[in-house]
LUMROLUM-110474 format. One record per residue (C-alpha): residue number from 1; residue in three letters; x, y, z. Coordinates in Angstrom, 1 decimal, always signed. Each point is the difference from the previous one (the first is absolute). Layout:
N
NUM|ALA|X|Y|Z;
...
***
This chain:
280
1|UNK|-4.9|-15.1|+25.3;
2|UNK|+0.4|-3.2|+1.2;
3|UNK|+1.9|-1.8|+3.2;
4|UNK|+2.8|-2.4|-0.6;
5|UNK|+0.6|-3.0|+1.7;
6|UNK|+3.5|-2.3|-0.3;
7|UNK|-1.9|-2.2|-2.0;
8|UNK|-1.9|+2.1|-2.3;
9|UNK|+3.1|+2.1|-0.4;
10|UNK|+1.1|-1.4|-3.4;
11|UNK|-3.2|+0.6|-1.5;
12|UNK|-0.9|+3.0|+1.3;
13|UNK|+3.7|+2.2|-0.3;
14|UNK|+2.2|-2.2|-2.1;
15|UNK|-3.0|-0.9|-2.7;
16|UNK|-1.5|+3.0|-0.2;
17|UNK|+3.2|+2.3|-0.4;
18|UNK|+0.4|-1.7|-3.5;
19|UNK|-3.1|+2.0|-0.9;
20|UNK|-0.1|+3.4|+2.2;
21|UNK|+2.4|+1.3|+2.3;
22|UNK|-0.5|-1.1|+4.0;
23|UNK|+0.0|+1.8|+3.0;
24|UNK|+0.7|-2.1|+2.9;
25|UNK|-1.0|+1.7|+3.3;
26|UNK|+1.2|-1.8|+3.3;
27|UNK|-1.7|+1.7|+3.1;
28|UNK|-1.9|-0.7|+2.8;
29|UNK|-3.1|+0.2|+2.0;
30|UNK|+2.3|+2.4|+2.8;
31|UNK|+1.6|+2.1|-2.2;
32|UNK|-1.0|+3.7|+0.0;
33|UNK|+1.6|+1.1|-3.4;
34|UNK|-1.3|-3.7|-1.6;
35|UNK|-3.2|+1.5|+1.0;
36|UNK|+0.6|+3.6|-1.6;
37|UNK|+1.8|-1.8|-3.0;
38|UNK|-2.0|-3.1|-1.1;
39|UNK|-3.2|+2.1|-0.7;
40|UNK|+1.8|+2.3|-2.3;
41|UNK|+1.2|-2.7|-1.6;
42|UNK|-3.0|-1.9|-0.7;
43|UNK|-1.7|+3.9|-1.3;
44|UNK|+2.7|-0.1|-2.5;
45|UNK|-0.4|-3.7|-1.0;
46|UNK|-3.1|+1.3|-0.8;
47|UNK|+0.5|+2.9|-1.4;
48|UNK|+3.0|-1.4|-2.5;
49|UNK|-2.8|-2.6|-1.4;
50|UNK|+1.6|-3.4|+0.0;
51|UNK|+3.2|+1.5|-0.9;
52|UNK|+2.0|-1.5|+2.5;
53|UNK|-1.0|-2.4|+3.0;
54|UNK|+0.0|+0.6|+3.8;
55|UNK|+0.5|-3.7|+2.0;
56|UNK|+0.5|+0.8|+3.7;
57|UNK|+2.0|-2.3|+2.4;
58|UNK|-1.1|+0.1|+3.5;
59|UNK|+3.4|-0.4|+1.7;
60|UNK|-1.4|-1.6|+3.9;
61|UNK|-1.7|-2.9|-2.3;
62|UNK|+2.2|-0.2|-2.8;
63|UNK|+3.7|-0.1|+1.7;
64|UNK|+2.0|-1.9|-2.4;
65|UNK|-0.9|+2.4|-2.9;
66|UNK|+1.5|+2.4|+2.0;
67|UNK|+3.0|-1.8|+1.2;
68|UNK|+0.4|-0.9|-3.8;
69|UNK|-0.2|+4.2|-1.2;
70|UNK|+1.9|+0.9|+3.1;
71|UNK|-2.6|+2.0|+1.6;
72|UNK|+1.3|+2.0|+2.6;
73|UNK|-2.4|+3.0|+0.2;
74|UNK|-3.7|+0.3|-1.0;
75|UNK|-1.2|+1.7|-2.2;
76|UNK|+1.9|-1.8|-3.1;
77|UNK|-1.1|+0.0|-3.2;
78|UNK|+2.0|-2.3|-2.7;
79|UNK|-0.9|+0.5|-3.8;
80|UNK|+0.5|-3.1|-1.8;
81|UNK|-0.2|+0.1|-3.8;
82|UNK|+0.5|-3.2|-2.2;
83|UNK|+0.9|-2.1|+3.4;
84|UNK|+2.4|+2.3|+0.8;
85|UNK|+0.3|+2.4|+2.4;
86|UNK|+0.7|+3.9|-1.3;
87|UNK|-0.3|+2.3|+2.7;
88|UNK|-1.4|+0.7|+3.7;
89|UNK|-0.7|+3.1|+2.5;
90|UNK|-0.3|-0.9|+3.8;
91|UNK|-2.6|+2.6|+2.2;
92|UNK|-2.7|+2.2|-1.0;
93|UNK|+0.4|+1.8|-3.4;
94|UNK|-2.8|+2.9|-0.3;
95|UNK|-1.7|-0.9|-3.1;
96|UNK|+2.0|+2.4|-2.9;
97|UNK|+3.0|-2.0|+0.6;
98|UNK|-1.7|-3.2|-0.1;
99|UNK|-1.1|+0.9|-3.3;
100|UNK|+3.5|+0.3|-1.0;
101|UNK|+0.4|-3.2|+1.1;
102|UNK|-2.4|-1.5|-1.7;
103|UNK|+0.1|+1.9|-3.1;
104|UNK|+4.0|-1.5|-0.4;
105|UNK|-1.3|-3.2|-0.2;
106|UNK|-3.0|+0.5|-2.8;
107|UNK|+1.2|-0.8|-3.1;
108|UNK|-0.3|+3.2|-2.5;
109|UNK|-3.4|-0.1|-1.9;
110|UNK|+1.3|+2.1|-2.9;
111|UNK|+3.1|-2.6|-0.4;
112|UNK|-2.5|-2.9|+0.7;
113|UNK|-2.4|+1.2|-3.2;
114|UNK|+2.6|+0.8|-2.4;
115|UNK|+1.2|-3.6|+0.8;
116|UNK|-3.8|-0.9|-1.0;
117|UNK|+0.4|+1.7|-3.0;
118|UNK|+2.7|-0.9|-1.3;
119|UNK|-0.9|-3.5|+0.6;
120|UNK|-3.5|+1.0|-1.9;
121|UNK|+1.8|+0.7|-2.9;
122|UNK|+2.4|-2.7|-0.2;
123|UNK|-3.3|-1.8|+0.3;
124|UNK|-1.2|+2.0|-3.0;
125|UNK|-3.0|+0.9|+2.3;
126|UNK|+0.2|+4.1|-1.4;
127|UNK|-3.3|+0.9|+1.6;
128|UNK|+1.1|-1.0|+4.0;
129|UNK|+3.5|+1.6|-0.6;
130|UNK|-1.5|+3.3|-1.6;
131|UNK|-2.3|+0.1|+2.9;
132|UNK|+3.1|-0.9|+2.6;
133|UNK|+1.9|+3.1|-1.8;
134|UNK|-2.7|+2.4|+0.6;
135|UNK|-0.5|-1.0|+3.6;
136|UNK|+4.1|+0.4|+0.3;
137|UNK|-0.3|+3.2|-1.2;
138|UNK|-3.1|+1.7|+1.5;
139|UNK|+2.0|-0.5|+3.2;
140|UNK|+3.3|+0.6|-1.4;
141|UNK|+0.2|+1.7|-2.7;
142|UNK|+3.8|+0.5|-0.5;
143|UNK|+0.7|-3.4|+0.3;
144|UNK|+2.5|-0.4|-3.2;
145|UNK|-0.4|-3.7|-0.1;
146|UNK|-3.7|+0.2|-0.3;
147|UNK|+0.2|+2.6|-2.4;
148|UNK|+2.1|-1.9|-2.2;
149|UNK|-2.1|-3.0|-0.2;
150|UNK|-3.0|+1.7|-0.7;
151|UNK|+1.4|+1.7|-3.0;
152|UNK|+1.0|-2.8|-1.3;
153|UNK|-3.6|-1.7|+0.7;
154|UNK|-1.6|+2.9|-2.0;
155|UNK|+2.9|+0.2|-2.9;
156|UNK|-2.8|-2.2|-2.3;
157|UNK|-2.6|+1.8|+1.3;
158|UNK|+0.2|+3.4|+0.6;
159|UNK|+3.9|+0.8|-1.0;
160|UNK|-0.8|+3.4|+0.3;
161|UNK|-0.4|-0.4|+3.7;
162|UNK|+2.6|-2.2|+0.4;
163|UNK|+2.3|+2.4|-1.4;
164|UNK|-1.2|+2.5|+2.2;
165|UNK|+1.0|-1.9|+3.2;
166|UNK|+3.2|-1.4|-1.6;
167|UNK|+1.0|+3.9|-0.7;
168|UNK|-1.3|+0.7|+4.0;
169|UNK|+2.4|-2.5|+1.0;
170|UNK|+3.4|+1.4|+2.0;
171|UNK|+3.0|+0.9|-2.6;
172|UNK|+2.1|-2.9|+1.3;
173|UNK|-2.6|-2.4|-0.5;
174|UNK|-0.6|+1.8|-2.9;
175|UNK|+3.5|-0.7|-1.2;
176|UNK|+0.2|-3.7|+0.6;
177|UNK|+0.3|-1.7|-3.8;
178|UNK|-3.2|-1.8|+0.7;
179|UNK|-2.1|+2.4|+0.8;
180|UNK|+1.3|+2.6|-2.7;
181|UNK|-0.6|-2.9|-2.5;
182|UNK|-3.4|-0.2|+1.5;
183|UNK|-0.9|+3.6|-0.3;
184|UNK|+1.1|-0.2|-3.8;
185|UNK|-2.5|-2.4|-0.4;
186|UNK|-2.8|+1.6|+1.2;
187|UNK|+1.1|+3.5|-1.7;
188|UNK|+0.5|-2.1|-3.5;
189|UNK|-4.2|-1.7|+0.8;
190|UNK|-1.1|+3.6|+1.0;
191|UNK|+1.3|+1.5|-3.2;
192|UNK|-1.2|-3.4|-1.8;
193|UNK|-3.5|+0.5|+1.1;
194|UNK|-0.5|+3.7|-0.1;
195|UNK|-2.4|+1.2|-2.6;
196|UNK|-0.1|+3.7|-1.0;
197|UNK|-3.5|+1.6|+0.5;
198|UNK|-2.3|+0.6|-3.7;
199|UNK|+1.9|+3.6|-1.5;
200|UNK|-3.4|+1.2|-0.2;
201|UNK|-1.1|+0.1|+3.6;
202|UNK|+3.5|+1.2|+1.3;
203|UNK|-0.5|+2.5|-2.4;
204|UNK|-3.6|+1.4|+0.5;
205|UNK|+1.3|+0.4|+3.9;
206|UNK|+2.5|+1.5|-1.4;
207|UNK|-2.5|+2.8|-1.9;
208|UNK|-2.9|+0.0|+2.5;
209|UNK|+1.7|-0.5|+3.9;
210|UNK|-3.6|+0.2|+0.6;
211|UNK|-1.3|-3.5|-1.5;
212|UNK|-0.2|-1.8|+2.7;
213|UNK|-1.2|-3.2|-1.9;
214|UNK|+2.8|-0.1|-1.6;
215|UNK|+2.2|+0.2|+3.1;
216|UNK|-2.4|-2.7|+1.5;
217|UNK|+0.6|-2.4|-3.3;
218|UNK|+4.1|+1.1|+0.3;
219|UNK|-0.1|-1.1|+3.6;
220|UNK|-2.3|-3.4|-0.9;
221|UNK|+3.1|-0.3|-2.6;
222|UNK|+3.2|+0.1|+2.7;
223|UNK|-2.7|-2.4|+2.5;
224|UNK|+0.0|-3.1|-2.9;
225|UNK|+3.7|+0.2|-0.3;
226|UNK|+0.6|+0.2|+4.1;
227|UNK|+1.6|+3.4|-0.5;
228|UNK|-1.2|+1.4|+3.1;
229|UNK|+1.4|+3.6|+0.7;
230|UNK|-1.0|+1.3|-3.6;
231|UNK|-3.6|-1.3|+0.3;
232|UNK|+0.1|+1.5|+3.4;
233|UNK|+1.1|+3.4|-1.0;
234|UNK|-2.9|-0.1|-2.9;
235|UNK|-2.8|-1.1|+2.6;
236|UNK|+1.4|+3.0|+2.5;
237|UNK|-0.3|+2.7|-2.5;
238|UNK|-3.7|-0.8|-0.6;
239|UNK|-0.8|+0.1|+3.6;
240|UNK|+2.0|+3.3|+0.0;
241|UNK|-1.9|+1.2|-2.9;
242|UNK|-3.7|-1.3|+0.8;
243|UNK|-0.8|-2.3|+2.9;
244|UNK|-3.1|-0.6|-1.2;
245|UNK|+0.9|-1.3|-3.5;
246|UNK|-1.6|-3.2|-0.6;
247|UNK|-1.1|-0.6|+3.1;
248|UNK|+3.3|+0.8|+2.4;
249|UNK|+1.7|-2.5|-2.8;
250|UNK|+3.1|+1.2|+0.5;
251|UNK|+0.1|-0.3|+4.1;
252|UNK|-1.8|-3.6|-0.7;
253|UNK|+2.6|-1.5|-2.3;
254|UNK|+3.1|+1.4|+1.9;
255|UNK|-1.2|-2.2|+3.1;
256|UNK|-0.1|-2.6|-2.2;
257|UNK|+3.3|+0.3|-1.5;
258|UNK|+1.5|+0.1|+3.6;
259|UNK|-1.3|-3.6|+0.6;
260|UNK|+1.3|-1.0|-3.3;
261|UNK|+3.9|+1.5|+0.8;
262|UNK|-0.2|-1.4|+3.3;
263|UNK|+3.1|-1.2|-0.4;
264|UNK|+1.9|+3.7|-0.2;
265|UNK|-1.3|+1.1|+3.4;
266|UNK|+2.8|+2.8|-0.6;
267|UNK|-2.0|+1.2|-3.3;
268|UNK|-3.7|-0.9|+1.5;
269|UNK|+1.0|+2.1|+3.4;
270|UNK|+1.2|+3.2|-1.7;
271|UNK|-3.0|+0.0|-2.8;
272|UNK|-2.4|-0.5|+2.9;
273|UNK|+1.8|+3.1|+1.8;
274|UNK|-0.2|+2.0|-3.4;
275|UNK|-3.8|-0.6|-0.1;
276|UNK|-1.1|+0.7|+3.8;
277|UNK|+2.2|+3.3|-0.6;
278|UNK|-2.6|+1.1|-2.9;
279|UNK|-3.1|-1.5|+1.0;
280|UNK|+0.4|+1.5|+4.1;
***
């Protein structure tokens, strides 16, 4: 919080609104609700963390400033974005509506850091706009535009989890020629890069349910080839079976696959449900 003067005005509202939003609070020293209001104020300044500014304008010293923003009742409170000013309230808000206030002005984070990203990857900077994407979605996870660009920022990768979030996507995005063609894509790399397992181990599962090595090697198969639900189904069975096989193997490697298809929270969430259901 800082006070305004005439002088200082320019620097301290017009300036700084290029950069953070402003909240301009004329008062002064006799006014009962300035007194109930300012402090409020500053807790949110506070609070917020730099995301907007409070300048107050002491209206008995600073009487032109008021003239100029036609002051005709204290409290006022102008918010001036890029020089300009946006909105005001006149009186006391209790502090939930203030908040409202304030919140209108705050540009929206998500929106901000797929701007971020996007510019990342025009950039050709993968690693800052993968970790922009995941940010996006821990927070919002239906966000369709997010979604979309981090499919296609795993298509070389991992296509088999970019097609899982292309085919997640909403039907009518779904249906736009772009993103269909993009979905063929990944479906034509997944089938591309697929290998079947060895006959032979498929088929002593088959014979003996009961070898768990084999299920273990089966499972180590889908894991090289970023198949993630068969190698999870594999590694569950042999904690059904025999927790104590290898050394809780099973258990142990399922973790690990859920950091590895951290990009299919929808896959990682529901095997992580299926193993808490057998292990409690």
């Amino acid at each position: 919080m800082i006070e305004t003067t005439l002088e200082r005005f320019q620097t301290d509202v017009i300036d700084a609104s290029m950069n953070q939003p402003v909240l301009v609070d004329f008062w002064a020293p006799w006014c009962g609700p300035c007194k109930a209001l300012g402090p409020l104020l500053e807790k949110l300044e506070t609070q917020y963390g730099g995301r907007f500014l409070l300048v107050k304008v002491n209206t008995d010293a600073e009487q032109e400033l008021a003239q100029h923003f036609r002051i005709r009742s204290i409290p006022t409170v102008f918010a001036i974005v890029n020089g300009q000013p946006v909105d005001q309230f006149q009186g006391a808000l209790p502090e939930g509506q203030l908040r409202e206030f304030i919140d209108r002005l705050l540009p929206d984070p998500v929106a901000a850091e797929l701007e971020q990203a996007m510019q990342a990857l025009e950039a050709g900077d993968r690693e800052t706009a993968e970790a922009l994407l995941k940010k996006v979605l821990a927070t919002s996870p239906d966000n369709e535009t997010a979604r979309l660009l981090y499919a296609q920022l795993l298509l070389d990768g991992d296509p088999g989890a970019a097609l899982a979030m292309l085919e997640a996507l909403d039907e009518p995005v779904k249906a736009d020629p772009q993103v269909a063609g993009l979905i063929a894509r990944a479906r034509e790399r997944v089938e591309a890069g697929r290998v079947a397992p060895p006959p032979g181990l498929v088929e002593r599962i088959d014979k003996a349910p009961a070898d768990l090595q084999a299920r273990l090697e089966l499972a180590r198969h889908y894991i090289d080839q970023k198949d993630w639900a068969p190698a999870l189904e594999q590694l569950l069975e042999i904690v059904r079976r025999d927790r104590g096989f290898d050394d809780d193997i099973g258990r142990k490697t399922m973790i690990e696959v859920f950091d590895k298809a951290s990009a299919q929270p929808q896959l990682v969430s529901e095997w992580r449900r299926r193993l808490s259901s057998l292990l409690f």
